[in-house]
Short mmCIF file of the C-alpha atoms (twelve columns), coordinates in Angstrom:
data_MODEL
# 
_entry.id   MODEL 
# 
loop_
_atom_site.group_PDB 
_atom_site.id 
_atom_site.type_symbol 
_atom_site.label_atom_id 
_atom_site.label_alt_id 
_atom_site.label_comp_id 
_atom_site.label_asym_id 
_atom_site.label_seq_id 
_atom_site.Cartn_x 
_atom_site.Cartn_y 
_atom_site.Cartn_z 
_atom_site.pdbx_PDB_model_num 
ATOM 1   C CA . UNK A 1   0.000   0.000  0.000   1 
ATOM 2   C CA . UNK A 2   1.684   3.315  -1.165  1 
ATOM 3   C CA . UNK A 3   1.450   6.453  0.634   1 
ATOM 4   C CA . UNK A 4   -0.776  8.241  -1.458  1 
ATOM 5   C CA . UNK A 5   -2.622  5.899  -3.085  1 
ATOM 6   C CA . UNK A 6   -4.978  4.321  -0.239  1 
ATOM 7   C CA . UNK A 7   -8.375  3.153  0.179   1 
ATOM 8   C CA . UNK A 8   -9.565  2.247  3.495   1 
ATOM 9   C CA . UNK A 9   -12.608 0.328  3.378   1 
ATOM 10  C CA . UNK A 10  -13.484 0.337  6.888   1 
ATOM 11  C CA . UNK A 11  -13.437 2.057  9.904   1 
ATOM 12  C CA . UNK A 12  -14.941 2.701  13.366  1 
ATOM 13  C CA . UNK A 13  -18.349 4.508  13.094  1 
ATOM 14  C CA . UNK A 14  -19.689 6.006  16.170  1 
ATOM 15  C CA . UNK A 15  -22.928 4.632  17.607  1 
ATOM 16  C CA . UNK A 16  -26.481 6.370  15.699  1 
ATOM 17  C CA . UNK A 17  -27.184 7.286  19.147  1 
ATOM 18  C CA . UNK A 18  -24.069 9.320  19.904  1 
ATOM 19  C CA . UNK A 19  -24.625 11.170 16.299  1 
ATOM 20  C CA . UNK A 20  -28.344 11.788 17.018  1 
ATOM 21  C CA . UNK A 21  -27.543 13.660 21.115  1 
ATOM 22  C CA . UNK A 22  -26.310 16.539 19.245  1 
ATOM 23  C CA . UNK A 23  -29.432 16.724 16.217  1 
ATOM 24  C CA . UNK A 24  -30.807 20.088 16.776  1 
ATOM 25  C CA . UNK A 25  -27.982 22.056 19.024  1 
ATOM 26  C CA . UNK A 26  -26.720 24.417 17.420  1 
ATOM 27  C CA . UNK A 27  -22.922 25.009 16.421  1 
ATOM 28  C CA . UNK A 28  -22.240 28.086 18.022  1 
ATOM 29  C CA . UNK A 29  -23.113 26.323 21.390  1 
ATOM 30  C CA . UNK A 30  -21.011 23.191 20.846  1 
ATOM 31  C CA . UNK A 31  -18.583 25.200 19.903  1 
ATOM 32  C CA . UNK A 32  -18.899 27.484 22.808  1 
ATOM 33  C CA . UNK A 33  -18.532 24.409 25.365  1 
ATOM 34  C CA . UNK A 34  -15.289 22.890 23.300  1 
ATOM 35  C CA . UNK A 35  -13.281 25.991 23.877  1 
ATOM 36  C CA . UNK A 36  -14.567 27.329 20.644  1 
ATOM 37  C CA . UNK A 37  -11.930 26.630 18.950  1 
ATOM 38  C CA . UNK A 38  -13.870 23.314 17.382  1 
ATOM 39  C CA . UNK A 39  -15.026 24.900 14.090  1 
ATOM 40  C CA . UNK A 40  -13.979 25.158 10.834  1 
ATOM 41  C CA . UNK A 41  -12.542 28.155 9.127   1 
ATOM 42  C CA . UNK A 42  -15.222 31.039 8.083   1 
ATOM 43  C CA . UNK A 43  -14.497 30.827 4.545   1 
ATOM 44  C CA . UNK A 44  -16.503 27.324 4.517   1 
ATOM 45  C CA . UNK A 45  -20.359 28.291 4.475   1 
ATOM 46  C CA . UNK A 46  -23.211 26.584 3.192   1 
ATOM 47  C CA . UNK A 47  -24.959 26.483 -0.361  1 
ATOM 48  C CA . UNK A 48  -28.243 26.620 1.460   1 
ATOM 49  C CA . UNK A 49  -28.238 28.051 4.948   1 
ATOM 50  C CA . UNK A 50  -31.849 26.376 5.978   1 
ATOM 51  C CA . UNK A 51  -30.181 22.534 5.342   1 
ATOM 52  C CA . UNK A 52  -28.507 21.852 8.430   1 
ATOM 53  C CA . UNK A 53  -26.148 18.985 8.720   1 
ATOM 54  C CA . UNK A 54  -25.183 16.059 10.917  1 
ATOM 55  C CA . UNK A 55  -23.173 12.574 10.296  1 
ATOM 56  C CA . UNK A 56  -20.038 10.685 10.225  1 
ATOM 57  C CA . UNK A 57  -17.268 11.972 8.626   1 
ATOM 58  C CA . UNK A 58  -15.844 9.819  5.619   1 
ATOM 59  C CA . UNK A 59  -12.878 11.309 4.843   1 
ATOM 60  C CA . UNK A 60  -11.177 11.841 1.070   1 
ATOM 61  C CA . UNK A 61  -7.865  14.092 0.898   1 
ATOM 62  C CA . UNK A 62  -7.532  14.665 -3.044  1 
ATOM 63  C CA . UNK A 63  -4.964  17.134 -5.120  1 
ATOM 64  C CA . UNK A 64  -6.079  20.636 -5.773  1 
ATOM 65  C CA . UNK A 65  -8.596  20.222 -8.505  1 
ATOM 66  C CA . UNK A 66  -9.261  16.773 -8.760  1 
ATOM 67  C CA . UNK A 67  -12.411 14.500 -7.609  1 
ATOM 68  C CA . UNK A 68  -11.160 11.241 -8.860  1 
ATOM 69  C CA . UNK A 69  -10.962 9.854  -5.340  1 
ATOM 70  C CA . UNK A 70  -14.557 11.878 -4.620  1 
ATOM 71  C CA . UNK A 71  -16.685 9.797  -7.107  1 
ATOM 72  C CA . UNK A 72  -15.385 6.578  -5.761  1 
ATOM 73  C CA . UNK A 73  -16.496 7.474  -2.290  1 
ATOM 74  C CA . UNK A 74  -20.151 8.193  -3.683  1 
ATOM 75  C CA . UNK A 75  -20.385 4.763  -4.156  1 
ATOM 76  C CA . UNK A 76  -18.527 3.464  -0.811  1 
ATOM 77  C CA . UNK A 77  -20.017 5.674  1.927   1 
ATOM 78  C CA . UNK A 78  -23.116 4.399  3.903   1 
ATOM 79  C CA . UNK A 79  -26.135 6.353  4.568   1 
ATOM 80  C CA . UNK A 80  -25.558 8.937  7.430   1 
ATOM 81  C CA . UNK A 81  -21.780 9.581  6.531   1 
ATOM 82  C CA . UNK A 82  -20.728 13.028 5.492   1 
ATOM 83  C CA . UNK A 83  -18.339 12.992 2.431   1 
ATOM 84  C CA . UNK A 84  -15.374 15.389 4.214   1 
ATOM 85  C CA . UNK A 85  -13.201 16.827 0.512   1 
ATOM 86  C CA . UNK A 86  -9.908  18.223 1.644   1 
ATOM 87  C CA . UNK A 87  -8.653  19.655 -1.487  1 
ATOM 88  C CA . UNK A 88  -6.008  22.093 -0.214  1 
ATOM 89  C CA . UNK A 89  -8.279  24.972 -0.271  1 
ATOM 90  C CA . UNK A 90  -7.793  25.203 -3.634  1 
ATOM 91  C CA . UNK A 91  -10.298 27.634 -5.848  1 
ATOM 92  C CA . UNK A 92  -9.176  26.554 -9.554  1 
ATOM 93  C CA . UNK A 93  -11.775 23.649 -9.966  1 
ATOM 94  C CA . UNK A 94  -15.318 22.547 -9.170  1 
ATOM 95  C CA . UNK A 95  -15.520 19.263 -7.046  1 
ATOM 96  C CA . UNK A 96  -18.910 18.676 -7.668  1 
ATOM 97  C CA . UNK A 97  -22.530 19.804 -8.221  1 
ATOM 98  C CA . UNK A 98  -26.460 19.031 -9.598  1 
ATOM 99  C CA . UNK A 99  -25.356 15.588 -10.323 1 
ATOM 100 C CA . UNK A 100 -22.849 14.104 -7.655  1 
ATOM 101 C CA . UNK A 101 -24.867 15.889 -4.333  1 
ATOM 102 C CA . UNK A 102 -28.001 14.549 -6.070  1 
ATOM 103 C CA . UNK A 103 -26.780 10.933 -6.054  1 
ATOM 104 C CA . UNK A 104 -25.479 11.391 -2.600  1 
ATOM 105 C CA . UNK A 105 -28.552 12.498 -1.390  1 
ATOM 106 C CA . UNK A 106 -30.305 9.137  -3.088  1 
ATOM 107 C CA . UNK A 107 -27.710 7.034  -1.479  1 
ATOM 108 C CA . UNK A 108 -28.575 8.352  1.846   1 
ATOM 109 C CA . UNK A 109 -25.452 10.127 2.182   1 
ATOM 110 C CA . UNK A 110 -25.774 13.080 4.927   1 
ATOM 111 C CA . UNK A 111 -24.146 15.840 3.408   1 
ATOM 112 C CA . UNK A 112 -20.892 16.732 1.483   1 
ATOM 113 C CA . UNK A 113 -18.117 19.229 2.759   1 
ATOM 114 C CA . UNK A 114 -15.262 20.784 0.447   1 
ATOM 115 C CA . UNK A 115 -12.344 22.887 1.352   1 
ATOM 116 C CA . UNK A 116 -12.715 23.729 -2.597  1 
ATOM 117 C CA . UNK A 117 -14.984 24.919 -5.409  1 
ATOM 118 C CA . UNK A 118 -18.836 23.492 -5.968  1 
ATOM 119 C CA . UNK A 119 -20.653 24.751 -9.508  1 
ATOM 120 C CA . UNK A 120 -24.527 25.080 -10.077 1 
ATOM 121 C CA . UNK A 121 -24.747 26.794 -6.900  1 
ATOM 122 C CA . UNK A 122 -28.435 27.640 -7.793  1 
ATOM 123 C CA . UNK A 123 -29.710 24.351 -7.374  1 
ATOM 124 C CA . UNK A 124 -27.691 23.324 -4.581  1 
ATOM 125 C CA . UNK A 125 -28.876 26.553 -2.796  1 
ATOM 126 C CA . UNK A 126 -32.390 25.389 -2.986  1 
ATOM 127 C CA . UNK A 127 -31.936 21.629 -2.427  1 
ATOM 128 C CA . UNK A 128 -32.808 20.466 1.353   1 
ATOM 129 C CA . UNK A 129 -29.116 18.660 1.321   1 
ATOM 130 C CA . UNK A 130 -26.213 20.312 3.236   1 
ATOM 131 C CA . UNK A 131 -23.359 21.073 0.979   1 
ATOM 132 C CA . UNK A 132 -20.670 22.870 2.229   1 
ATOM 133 C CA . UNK A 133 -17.883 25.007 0.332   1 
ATOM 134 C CA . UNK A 134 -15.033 27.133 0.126   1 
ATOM 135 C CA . UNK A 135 -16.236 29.398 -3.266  1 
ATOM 136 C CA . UNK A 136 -17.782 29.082 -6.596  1 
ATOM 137 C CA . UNK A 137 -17.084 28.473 -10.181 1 
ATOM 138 C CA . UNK A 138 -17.990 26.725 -13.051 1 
ATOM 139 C CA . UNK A 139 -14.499 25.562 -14.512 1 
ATOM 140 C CA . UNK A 140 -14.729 21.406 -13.765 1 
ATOM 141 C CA . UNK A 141 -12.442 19.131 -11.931 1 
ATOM 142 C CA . UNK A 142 -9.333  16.466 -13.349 1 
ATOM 143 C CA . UNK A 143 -9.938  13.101 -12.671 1 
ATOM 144 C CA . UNK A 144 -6.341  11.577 -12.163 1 
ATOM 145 C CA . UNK A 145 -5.759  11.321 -8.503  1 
ATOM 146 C CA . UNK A 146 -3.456  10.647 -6.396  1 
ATOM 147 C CA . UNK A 147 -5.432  10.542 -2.954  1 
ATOM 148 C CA . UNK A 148 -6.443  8.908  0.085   1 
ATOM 149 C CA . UNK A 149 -9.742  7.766  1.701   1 
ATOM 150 C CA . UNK A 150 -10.188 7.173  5.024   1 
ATOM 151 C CA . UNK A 151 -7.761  8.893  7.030   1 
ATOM 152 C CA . UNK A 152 -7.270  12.071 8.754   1 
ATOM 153 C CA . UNK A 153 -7.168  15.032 6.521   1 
ATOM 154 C CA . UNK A 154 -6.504  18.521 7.363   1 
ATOM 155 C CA . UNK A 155 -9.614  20.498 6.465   1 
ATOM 156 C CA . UNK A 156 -10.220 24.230 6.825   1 
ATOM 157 C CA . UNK A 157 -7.848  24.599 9.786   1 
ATOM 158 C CA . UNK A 158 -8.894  21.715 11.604  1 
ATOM 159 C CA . UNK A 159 -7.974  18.120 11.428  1 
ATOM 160 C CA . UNK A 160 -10.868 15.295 11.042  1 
ATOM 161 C CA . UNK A 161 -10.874 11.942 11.208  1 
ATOM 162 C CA . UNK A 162 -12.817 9.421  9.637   1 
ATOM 163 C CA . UNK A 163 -15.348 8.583  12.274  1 
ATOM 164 C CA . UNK A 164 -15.717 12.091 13.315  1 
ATOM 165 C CA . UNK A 165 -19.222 13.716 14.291  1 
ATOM 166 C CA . UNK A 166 -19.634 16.513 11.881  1 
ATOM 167 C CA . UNK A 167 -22.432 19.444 12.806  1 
ATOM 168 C CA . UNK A 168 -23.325 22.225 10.713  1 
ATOM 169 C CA . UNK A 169 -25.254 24.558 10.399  1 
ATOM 170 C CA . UNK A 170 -26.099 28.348 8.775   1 
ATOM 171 C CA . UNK A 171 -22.907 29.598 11.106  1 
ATOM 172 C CA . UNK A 172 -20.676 26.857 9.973   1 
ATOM 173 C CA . UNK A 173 -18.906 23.568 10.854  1 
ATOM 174 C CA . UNK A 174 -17.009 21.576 13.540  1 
ATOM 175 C CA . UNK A 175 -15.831 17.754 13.755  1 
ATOM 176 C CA . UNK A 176 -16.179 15.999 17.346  1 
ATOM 177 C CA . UNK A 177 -14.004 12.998 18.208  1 
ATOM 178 C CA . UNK A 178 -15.915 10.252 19.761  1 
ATOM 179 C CA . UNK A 179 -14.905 9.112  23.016  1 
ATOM 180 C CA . UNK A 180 -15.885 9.012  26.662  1 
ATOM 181 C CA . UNK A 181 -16.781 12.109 27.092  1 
ATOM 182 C CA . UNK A 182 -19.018 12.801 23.412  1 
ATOM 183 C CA . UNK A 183 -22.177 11.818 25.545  1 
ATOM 184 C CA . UNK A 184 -21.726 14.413 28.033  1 
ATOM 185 C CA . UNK A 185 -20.634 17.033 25.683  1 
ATOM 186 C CA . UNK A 186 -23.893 16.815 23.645  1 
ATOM 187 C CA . UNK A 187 -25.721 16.924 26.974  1 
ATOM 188 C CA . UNK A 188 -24.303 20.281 27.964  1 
ATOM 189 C CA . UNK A 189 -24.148 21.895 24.832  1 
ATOM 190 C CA . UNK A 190 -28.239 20.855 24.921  1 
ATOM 191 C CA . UNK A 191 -28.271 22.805 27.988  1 
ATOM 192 C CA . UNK A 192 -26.358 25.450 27.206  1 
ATOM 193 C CA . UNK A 193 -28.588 25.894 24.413  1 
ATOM 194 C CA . UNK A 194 -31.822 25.548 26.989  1 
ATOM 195 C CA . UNK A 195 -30.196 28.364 28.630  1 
ATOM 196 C CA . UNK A 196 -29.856 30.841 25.878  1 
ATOM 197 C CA . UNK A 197 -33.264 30.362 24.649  1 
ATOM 198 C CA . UNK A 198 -34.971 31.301 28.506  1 
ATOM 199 C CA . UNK A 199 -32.343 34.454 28.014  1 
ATOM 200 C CA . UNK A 200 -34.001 35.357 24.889  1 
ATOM 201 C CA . UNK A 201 -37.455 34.583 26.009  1 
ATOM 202 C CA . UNK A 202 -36.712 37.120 28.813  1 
ATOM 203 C CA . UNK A 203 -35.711 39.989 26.413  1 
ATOM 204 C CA . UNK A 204 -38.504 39.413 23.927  1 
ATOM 205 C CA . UNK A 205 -41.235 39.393 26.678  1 
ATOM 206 C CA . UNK A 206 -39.650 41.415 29.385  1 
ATOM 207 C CA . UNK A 207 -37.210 43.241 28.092  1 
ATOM 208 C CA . UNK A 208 -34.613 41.736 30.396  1 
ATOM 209 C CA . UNK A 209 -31.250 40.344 30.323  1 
ATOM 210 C CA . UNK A 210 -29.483 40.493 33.911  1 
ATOM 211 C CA . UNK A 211 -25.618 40.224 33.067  1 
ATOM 212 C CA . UNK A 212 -23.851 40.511 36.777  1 
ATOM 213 C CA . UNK A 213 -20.596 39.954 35.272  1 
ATOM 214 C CA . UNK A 214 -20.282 42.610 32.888  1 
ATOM 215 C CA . UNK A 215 -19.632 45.232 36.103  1 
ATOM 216 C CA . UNK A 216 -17.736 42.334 37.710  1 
ATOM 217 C CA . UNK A 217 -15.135 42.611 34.885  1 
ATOM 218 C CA . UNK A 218 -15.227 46.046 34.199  1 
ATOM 219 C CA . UNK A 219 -14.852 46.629 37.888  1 
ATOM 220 C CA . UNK A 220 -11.377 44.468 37.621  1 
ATOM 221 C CA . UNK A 221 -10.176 45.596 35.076  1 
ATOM 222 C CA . UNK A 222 -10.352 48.713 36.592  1 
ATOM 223 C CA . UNK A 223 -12.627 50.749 34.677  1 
ATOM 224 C CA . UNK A 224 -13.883 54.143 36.304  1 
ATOM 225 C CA . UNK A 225 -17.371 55.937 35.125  1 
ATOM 226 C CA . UNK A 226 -17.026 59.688 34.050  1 
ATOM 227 C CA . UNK A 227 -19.859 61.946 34.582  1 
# 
């Protein structure tokens, strides 16, 4: 097996379960309660906004411009796995569009991510499938590899493994590696999210949003009011 030529067929999935504790929270809040530091760079935003996204990531890591390596993981990732397309960040070439994110969405295939170009961003603005990109154009992609599936890529400033949980939504993205403490992270990003939505019920029907800490800091840091 050369370096740069690999296919891995296999790997650990986390549980449906697991994926499913963090359906609905949003990604600023996750993000907020892993340091936020968990998300993907800003230039990665969504064709359409309203599709949010959540799976397992099934990473490809392809040359700038090429989506030889994409196409064959079309046809090997299971429904609920999110195709993850490092391409280098590249903007020259198109990865894919109408016609690959349609047949992933037939296959059951939870969304697509690029660090790279999609084209007929019209259609994939108004499909309910998540598809995720660095830019825009219409000039199409080489087919001639090298690449790799299946094991950790860098992506958009962050590194994700195959396996990962991958959350998006109309703010952006962030991979979560499964272990012993995924469980309890999707339970207190829930309730973090609880939280903020009793603040804003509080300012929409009262008018009120009691922030202690705001003179707390200001008071340490030494601030002094002027009349």
């Amino acid at each position: 097996m050369s370096l740069g030529c690999r296919i891995r067929r296999n790997f650990e999935r986390p549980s449906k379960e697991l994926v499913e504790a963090f359906r609905g929270i949003p990604v600023a809040n996750i993000d907020d309660n892993c340091g936020r530091i968990a998300a993907v760079d800003s230039s990665i935003f969504p064709l359409n906004p309203k599709a949010r996204l959540l799976g397992t990531a099934f990473t490809v890591n392809a040359p700038a411009g090429d989506n030889l390596l994409f196409h064959k993981a079309l046809d090997m990732a299971q429904p609920g796995d999110v195709i993850v397309l490092a391409n280098k960040g590249s903007m020259s070439r198109a990865l894919c569009g109408e016609i690959m994110s349609n047949y992933a969405k037939s296959r059951g295939i939870a969304g697509i991510i690029i660090d790279g170009c999609v084209r007929d961003s019209f259609t994939l603005s108004q499909m309910d499938f998540p598809v995720y990109a660095k830019g825009i154009t219409p000039n199409g992609p080489y087919k001639n590899g090298p690449g790799e599936m299946n094991f950790p890529v860098s992506f958009a400033g962050i590194v994700i493994n195959p396996g990962d949980i991958i959350v998006g939504d109309s703010d952006g993205l962030l991979a979560i590696r499964p272990d012993e403490h995924t469980a309890e992270l999707a339970e207190i990003a829930r309730n973090y999210h609880a939280g903020e939505e009793k603040q804003l019920e509080g300012i929409l029907t009262r008018g009120e949003w009691p922030r202690p800490w705001v003179d707390e800091a200001l008071k340490k840091v030494g601030f002094e009011f002027v009349d």
